[in-house]
MIDOSE-1310 file (N, C-alpha, C; in nm, 2 decimals, decimal comma, always signed):
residues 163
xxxx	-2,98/+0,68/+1,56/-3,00/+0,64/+1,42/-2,95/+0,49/+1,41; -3,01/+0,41/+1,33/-2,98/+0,27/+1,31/-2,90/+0,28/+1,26; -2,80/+0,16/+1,21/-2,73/+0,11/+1,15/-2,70/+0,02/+1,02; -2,69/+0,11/+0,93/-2,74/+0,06/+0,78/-2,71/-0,09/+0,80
xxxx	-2,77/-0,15/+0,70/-2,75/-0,30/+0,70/-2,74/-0,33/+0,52; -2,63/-0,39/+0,53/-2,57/-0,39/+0,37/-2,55/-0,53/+0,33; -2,67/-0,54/+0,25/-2,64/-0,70/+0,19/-2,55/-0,73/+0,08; -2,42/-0,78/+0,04/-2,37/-0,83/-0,03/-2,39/-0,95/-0,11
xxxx	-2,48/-0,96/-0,25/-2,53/-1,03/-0,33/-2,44/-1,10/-0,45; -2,42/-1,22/-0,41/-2,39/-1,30/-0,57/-2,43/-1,42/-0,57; -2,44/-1,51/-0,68/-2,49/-1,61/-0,72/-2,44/-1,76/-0,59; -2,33/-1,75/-0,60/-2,26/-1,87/-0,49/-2,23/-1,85/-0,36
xxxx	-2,24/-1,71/-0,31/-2,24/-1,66/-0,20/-2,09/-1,75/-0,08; -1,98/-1,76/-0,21/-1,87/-1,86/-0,15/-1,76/-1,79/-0,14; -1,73/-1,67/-0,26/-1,60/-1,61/-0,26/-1,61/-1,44/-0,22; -1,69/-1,36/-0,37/-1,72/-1,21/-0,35/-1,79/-1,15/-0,24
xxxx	-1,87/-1,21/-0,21/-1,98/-1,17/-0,15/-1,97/-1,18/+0,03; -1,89/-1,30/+0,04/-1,79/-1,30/+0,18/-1,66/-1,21/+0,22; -1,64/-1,19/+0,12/-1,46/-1,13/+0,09/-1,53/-1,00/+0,13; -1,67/-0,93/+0,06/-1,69/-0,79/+0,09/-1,71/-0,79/+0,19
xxxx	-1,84/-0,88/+0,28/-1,87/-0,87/+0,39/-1,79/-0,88/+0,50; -1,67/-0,98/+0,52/-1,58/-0,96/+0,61/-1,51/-0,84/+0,61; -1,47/-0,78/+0,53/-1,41/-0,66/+0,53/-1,45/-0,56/+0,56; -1,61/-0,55/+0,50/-1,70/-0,40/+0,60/-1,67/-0,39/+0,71
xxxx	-1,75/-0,55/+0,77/-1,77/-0,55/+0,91/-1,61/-0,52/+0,94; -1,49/-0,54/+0,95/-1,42/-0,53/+0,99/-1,30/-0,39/+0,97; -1,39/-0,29/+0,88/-1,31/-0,20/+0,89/-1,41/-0,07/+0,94; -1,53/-0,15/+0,88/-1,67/-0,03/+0,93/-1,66/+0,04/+1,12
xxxx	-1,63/-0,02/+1,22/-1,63/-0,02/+1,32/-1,73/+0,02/+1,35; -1,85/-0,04/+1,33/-1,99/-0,07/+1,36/-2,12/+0,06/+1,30; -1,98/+0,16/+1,24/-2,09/+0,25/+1,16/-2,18/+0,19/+1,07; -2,16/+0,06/+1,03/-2,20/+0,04/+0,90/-2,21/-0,10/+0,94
xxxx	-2,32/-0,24/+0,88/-2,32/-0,38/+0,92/-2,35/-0,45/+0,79; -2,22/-0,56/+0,75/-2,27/-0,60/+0,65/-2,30/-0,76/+0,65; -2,39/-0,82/+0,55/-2,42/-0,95/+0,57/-2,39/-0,96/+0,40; -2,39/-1,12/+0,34/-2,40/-1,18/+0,23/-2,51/-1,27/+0,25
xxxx	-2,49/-1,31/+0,09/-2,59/-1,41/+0,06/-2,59/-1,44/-0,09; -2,65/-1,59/-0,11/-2,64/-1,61/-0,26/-2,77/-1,64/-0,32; -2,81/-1,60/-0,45/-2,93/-1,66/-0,50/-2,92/-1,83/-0,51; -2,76/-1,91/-0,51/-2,79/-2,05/-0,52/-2,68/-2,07/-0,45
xxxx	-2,66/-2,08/-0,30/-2,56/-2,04/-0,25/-2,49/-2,18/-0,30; -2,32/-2,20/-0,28/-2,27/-2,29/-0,31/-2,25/-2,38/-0,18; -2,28/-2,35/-0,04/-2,30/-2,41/+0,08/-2,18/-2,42/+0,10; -2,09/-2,39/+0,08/-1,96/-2,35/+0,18/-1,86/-2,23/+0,12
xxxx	-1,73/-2,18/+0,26/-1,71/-2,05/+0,19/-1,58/-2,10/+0,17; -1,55/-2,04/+0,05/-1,43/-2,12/-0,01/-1,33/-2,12/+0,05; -1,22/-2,19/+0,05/-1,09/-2,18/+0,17/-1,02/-2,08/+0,11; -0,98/-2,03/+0,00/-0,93/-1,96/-0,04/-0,95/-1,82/+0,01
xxxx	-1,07/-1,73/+0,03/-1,15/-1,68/+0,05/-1,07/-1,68/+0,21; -1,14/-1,78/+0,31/-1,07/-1,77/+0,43/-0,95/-1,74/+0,47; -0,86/-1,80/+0,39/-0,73/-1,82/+0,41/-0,68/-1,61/+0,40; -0,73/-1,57/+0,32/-0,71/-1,47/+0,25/-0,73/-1,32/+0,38
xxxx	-0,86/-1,35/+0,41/-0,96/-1,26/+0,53/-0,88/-1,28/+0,66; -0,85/-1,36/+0,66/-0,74/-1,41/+0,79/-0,58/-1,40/+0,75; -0,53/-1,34/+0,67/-0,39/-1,31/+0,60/-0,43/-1,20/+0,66; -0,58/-1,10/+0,59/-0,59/-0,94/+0,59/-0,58/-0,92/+0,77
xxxx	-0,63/-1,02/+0,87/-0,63/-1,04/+0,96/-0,79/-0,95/+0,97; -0,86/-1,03/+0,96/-0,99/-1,01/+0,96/-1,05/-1,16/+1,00; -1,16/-1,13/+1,10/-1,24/-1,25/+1,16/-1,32/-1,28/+1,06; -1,30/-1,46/+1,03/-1,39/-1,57/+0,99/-1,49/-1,64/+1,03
xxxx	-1,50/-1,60/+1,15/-1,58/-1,67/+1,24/-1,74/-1,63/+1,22; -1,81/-1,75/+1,20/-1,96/-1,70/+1,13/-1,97/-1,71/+1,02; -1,89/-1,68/+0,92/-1,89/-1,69/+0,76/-1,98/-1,80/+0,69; -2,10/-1,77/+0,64/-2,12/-1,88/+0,57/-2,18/-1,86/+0,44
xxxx	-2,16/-2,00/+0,40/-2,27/-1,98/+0,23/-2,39/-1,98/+0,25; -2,46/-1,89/+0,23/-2,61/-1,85/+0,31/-2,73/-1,86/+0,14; -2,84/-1,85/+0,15/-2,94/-1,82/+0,04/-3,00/-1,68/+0,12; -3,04/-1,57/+0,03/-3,09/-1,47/+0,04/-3,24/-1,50/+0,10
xxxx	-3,28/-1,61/+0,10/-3,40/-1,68/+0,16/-3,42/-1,66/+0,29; -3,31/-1,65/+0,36/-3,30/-1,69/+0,50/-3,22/-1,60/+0,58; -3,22/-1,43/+0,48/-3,19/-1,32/+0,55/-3,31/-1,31/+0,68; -3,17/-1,29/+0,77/-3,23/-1,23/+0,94/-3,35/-1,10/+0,90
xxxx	-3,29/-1,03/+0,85/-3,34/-0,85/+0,85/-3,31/-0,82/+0,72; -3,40/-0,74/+0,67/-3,42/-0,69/+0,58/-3,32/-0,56/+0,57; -3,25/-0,59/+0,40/-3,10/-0,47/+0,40/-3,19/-0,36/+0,36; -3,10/-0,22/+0,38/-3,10/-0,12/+0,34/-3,08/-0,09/+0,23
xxxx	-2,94/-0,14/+0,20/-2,88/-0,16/+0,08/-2,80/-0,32/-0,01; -2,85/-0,34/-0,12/-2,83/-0,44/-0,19/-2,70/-0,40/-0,28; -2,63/-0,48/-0,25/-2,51/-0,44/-0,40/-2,44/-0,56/-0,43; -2,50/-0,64/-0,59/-2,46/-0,72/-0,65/-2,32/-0,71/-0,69
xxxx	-2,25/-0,82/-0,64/-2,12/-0,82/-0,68/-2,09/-0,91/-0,77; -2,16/-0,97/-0,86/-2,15/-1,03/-1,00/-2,09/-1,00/-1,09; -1,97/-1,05/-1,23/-1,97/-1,04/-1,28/-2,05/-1,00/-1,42; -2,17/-0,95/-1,43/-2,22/-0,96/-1,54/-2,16/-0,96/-1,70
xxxx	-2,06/-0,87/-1,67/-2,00/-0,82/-1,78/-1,92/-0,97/-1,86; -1,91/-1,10/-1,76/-1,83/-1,20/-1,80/-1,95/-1,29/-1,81; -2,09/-1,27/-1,85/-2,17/-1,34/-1,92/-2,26/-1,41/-1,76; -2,20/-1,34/-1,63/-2,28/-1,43/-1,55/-2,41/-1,33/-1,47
xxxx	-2,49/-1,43/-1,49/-2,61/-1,34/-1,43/-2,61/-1,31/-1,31; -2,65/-1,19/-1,22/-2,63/-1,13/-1,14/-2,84/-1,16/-1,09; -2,83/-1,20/-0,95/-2,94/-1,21/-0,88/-3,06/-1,08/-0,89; -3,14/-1,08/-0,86/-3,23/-0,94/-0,88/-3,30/-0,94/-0,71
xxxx	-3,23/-0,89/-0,62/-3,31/-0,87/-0,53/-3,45/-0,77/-0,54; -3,56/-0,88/-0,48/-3,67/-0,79/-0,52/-3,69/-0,71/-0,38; -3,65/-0,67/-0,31/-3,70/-0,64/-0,19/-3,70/-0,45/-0,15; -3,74/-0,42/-0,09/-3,79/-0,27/-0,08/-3,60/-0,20/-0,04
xxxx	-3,49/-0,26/-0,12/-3,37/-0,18/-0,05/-3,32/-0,08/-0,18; -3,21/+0,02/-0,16/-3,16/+0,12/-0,27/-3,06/-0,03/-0,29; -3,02/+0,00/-0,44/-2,98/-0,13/-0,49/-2,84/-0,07/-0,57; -2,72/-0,12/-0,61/-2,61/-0,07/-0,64/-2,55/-0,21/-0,71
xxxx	-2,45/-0,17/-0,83/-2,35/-0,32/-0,84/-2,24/-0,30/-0,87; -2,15/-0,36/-0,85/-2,04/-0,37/-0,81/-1,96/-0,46/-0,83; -1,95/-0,49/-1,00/-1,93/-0,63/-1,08/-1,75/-0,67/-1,01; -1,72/-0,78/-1,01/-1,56/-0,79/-0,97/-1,62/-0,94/-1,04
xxxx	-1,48/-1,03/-1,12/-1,49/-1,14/-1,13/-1,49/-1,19/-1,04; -1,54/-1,36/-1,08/-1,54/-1,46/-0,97/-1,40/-1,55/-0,94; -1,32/-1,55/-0,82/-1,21/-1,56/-0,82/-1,22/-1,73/-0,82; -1,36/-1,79/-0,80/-1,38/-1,95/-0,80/-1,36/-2,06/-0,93
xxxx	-1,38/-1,89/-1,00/-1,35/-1,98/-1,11/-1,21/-1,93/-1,22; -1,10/-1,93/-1,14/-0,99/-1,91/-1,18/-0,92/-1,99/-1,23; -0,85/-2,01/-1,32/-0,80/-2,13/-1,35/-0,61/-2,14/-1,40; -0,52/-2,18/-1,36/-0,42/-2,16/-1,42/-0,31/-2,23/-1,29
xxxx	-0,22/-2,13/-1,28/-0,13/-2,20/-1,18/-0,19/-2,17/-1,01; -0,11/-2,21/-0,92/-0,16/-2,20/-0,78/-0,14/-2,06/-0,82; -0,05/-1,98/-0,81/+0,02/-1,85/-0,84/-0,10/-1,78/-0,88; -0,15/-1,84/-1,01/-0,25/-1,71/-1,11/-0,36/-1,70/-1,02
xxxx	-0,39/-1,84/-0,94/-0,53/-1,85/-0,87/-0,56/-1,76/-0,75; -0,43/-1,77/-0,70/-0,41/-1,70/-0,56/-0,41/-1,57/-0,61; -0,37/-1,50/-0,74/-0,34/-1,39/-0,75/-0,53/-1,31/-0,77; -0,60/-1,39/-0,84/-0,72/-1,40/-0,87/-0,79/-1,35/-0,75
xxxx	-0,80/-1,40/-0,66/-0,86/-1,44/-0,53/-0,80/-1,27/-0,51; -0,70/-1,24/-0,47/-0,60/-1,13/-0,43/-0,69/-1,01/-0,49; -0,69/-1,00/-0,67/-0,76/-0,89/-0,73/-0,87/-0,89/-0,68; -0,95/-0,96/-0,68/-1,10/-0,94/-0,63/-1,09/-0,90/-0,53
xxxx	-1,01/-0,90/-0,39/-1,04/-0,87/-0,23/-0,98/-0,75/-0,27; -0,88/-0,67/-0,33/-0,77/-0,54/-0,33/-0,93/-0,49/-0,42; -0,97/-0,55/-0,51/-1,13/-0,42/-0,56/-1,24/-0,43/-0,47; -1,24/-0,52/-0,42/-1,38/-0,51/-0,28/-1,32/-0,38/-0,17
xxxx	-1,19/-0,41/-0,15/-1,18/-0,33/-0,01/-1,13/-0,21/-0,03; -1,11/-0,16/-0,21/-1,09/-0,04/-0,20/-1,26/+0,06/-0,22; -1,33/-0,05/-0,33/-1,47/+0,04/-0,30/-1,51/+0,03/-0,16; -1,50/-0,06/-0,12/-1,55/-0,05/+0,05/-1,47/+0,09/+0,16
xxxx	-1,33/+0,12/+0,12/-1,29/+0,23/+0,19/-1,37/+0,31/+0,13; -1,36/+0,33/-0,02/-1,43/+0,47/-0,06/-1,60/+0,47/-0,02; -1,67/+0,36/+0,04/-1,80/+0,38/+0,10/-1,85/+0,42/+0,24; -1,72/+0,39/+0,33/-1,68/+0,45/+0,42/-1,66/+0,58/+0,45
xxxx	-1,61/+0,63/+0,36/-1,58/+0,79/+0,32/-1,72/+0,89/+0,33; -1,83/+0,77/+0,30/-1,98/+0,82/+0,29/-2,03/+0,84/+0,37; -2,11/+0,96/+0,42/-2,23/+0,98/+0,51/-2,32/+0,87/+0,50; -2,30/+0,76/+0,51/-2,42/+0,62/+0,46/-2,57/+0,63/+0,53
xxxx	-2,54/+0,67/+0,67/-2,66/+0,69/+0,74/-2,74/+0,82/+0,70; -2,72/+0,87/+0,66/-2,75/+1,04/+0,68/-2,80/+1,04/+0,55; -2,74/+1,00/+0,45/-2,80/+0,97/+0,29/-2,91/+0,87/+0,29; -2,89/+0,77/+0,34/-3,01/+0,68/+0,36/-3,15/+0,73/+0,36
xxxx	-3,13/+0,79/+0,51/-3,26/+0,86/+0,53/-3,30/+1,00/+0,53; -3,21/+1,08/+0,43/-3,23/+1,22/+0,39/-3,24/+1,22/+0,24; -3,15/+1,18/+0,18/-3,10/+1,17/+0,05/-3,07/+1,03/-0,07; -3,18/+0,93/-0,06/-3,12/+0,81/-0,08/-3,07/+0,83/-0,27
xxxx	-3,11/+0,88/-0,32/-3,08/+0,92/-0,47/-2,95/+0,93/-0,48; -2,88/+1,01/-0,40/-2,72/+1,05/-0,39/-2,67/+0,95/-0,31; -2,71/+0,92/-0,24/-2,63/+0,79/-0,20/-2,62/+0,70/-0,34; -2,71/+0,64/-0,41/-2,72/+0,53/-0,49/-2,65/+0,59/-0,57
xxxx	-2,63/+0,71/-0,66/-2,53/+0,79/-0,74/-2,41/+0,74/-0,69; -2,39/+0,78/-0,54/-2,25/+0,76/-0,46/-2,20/+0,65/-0,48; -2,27/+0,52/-0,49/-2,27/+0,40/-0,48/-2,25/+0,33/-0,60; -2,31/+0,36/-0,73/-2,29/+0,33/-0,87/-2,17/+0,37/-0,92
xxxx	-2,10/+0,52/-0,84/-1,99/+0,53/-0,91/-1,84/+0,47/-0,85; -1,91/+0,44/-0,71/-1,79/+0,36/-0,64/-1,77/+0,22/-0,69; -1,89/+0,18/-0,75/-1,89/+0,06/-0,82/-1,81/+0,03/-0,97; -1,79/+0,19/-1,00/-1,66/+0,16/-1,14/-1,54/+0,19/-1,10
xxx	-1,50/+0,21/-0,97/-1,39/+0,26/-0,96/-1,26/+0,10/-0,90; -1,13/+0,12/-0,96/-1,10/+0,02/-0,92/-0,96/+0,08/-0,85; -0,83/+0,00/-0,74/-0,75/+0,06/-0,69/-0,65/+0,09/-0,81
């Protein structure tokens, strides 16, 4: 059976959307592969972001601000990690994948002391990696291509859940 391939979608493809993908790939142990990308990427991944993935002790290596343009392979699954709810618009992948979102603010645009910012950065990666354990928890493969309805159910509700 292949190996789902999970695109992580946001607009800057600099903070959320790296923070999720390093974390799959690095807790998935190859059941599961994920990539990012941004509808306008912001062309680099923010240091904070690194600094953070490499605290979790998770590999940086590769990471980049990518455009959805210039995906390798075509995902299985899309899951926008956009805030919409804070007024920002969330990309529309048009492509033939089951589609999920999974709003978390954007920690880039934090503002206040080093403290609040870093703390910022922190909330977003503790809500990325706890829906990421709970998608782990999922038959991903087996739903894919038996059941993809319940998967995307699975997926929208992992998407409101926070630690």
């Amino acid at each position: 059976m292949k190996t789902p391939e999970i695109l992580f979608l946001c607009t800057g493809n600099s903070c959320r959307s790296i923070l999720a993908e390093a974390t799959l790939n690095g807790l998935a142990q190859g059941r599961l592969h994920a990539g990012s990308a941004g509808s306008h990427p912001a062309g680099y991944v923010h240091p904070r972001s690194v600094a953070l993935l490499q605290r979790e002790g998770f590999s940086t290596e590769g990471l980049a601000s990518k455009s959805w343009d210039d995906l390798p392979t075509t995902p299985d699954i899309v899951i926008t990690v956009c805030a919409s709810a804070a007024g920002e618009t969330c990309p529309a992948y048009l492509g033939p994948a089951l589609r999920a979102h999974w709003g978390v603010d954007d920690p880039a645009k934090a503002t206040g002391s080093e403290a609040e910012i870093e703390a910022a950065f922190e909330k977003a990666y503790r809500i990325l990696r706890h829906r990421i354990e709970a998608l782990l928890q999922l038959p991903v493969a087996e739903w894919l291509a038996e059941d993809p309805s319940r998967l995307r159910t699975e997926l929208e509700r992992i998407g409101h859940s926070e630690p």
